[in-house]
C-alpha positions, 0 to 999 in steps of 0.5 A, spaced: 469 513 482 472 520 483 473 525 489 468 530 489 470 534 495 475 535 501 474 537 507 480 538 513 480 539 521 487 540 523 489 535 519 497 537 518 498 543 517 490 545 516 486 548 522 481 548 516 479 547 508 475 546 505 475 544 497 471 542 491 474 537 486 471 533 479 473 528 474 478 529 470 486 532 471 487 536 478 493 539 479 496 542 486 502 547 485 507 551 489 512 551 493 515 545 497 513 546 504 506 549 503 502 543 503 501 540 497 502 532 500 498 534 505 492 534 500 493 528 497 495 524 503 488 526 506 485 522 500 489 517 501 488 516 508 480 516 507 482 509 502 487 506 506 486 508 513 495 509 512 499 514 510 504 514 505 508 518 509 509 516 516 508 509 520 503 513 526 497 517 525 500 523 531 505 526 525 498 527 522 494 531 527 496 539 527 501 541 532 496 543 539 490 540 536 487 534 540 485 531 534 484 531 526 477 530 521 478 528 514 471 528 510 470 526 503 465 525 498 466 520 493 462 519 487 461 512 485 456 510 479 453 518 479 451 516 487 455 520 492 457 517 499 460 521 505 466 518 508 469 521 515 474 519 519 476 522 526 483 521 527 485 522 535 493 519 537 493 514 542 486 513 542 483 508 536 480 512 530 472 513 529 468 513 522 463 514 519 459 513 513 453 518 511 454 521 517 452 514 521 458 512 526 461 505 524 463 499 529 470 500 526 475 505 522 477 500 518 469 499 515 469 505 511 475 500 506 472 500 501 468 506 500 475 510 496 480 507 492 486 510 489 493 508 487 498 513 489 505 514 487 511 517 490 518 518 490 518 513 496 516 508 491 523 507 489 524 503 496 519 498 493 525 497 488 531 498 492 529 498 499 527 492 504 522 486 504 518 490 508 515 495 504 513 490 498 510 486 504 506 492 505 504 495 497 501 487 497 497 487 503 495 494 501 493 492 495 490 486 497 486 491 502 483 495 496 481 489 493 477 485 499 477 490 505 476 484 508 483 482 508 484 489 513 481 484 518 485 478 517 492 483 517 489 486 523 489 479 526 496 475 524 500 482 527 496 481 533 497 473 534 504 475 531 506 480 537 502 475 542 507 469 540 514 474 540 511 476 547 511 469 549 518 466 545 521 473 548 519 469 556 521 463 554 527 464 551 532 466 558 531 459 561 535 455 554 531 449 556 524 447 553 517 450 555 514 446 561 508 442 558 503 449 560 508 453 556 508 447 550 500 448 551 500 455 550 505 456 544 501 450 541 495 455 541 498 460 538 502 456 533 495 454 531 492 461 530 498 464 527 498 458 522 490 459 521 491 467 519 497 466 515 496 461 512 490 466 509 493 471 508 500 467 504 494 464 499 491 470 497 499 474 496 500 468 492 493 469 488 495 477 487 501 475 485 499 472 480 494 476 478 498 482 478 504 479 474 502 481 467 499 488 468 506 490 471 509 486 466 506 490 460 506 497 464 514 497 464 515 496 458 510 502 456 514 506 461 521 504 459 519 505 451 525 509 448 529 509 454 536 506 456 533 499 459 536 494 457 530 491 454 529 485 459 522 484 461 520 485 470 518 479 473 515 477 479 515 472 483 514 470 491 519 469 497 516 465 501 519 462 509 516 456 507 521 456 501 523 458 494 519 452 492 512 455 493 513 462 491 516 459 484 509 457 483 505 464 482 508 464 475 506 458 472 499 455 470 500 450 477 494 450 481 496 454 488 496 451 495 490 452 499 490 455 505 488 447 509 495 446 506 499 452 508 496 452 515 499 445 515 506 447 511 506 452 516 505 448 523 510 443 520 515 448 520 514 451 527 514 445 529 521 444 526 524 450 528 521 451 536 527 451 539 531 456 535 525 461 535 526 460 543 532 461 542 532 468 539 524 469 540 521 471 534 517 468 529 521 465 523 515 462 519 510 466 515 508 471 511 511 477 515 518 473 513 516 473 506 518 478 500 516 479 493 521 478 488 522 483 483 527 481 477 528 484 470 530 479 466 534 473 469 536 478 474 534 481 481 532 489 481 535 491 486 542 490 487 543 490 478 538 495 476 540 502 474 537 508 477 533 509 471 530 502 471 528 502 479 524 508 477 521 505 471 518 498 475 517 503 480 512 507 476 511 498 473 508 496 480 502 502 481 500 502 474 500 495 475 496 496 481 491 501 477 490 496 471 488 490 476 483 495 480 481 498 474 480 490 470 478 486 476 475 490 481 468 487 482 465 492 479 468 498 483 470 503 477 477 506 476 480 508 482 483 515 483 490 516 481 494 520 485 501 523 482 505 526 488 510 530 487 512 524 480 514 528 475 520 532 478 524 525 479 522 523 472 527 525 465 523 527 460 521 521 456 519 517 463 514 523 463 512 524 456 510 516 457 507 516 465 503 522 462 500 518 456 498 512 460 494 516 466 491 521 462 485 517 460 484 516 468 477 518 471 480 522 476 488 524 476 491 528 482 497 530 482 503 535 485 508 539 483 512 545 485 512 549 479 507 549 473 513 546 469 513 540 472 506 539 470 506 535 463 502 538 458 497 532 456 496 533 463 492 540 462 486 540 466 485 544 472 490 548 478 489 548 484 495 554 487 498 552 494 501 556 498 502 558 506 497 552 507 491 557 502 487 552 497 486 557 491 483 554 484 489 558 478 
């Protein structure tokens, strides 16, 4: 799989580019500022249907425009497939699929995968449980788009359920049997779409474990780590217990019995969640572990080993696309702005483990910063211009 052209409409700082790509390693060079990431973002975008960047898609749209086009070609299996996206803030995005209109944006998951790595990674490491929630879940969508949907509804059900909490919460007593009723309702969604979604987390887990497990010590190779090995596991709302599982040989809990788990549990903590009117039971409460040897990553790890299990958690995601992918072919691999945060023997070995990779894009802001193994095609940017070197 591989990008064969880019095409933008008032998409950050482009009135209008046009450019063409191939397989193999493309590298987009220049200055800080003149729109590199911008580039690589789009293609993002078109995988993901999000930014890496920022949480809103207003960021994205060009100053004084009403709205923003990103078009791909991508190529799979030697077919070319066009995917088109019409970004327009506070209005609900439109896509199309060789020119024909989608019900939803979110059909054209699945059309582009790409693992794409940068400097914000390291808050997967050292940052909050949100952003390991999110690289999950995206993650999980590039699998199965189908789990966009599924997301999609649990926050919808979940901001629901907050909102009726929230209400109830000033009066300091139990709900009236109507109100009872109707949390009871939401309980039960809630219950459903998490339960779902908590199973497959665990699953990807599972599965994600010995690719990031091997690509930290290829990274960390020769480096100062101190040599224990990256370990993931799951923290769940439901407790520690379950989360244990995802690295044994145990069979996991079905969704029947997650659901079941989870409405147990709401039931138990009904009151103090009135109290404080949020939901305190499910996967939006949950955090992926991350621990080198017997010790959690973040809070021990030097700033050298985040990097390094950083760098772990997308060559991971890479191989488990690559390996278990149904088929789908090698994601593309983006690099933005990598190397420039890596000392040289982090660099030498990222470029070694990539290199081979059907399509590789990646940015730097000086030709220097680019890895020698990485030699391919240029691509100069300056002043929002797109030029081949």
């Amino acid at each position: 799989m591989h990008v064969a052209h880019l095409s933008l409409t008032d998409f950050r700082s482009y009135p209008a580019v046009e450019l063409g790509l191939e397989p193999g390693v493309t590298a987009f060079v220049g200055p800080n500022g003149q729109g590199k990431t911008n580039l690589v973002e789009a293609i993002g975008y078109v995988a993901t249907m999000t930014s890496h960047r920022v949480a809103a898609d207003a960021p994205l749209v060009r100053a004084g425009a009403d709205r923003a086009v990103v078009r791909a070609s991508v190529v799979r299996d030697g077919r070319p497939t066009l995917v088109e996206i019409e970004i327009t803030p506070g209005r609900a995005n439109r896509a199309r699929l060789n020119s024909s209109p989608l019900p939803r944006a979110r059909d054209v998951l699945g059309s582009l995968r790409t693992v794409l790595f940068a400097p914000e990674d390291l808050a997967l490491v050292k940052g909050d449980p949100d952003g390991r929630r999110r690289f999950l879940d995206d993650l999980l969508v590039l699998l199965a788009p189908r789990y966009a949907g599924v997301r999609a509804d649990h926050d919808k059900v979940l901001r629901q359920r907050n909102t009726l909490l929230k209400r109830l919460g000033p009066r300091a007593h139990a709900p009236r049997d109507d109100e009872a009723s109707t949390l009871d309702v939401w309980d039960s969604q809630l219950a459903a779409l998490g339960a779902e979604l908590l199973a497959a987390r665990l699953f990807l887990v599972r599965r994600l474990a010995p690719h990031v497990a091997a690509a930290y010590t290829q990274v960390a190779t020769g480096a100062a780590e101190s040599g224990a090995a990256a370990v993931l596991g799951y923290r769940s709302s439901l407790g520690d217990d379950l989360g244990a599982l995802v690295g044994t040989d145990a069979s996991l809990p079905t969704r029947a019995e997650l659901a079941s788990a989870m409405l147990e549990a709401m039931g138990l903590l009904r009151q103090r969640e009135i109290e404080r009117g949020q939901s305190l039971v499910g996967p939006h409460r949950d955090d992926l572990v991350l621990d080198l040897g017997a010790l959690p990553a973040r809070g021990y790890a030097s700033h050298g080993e985040s990097w390094s299990l950083a760098l772990a958690l997308r060559l991971g995601s890479y191989e488990l696309l690559r390996t278990e992918g149904s088929g789908d072919g090698e994601p593309v691999l983006v690099l933005d702005d990598v190397f420039a945060e890596l000392d040289s023997g982090r660099r030498a070995r990222l470029a070694a483990l990539v290199g081979g990779a059907e399509q590789v894009l990646l940015t730097a802001a000086v030709p220097e910063d680019v890895p020698a193994e990485l030699a391919g095609v240029r691509v100069e940017v300056r002043s929002g211009e797109v030029a081949r070197a």
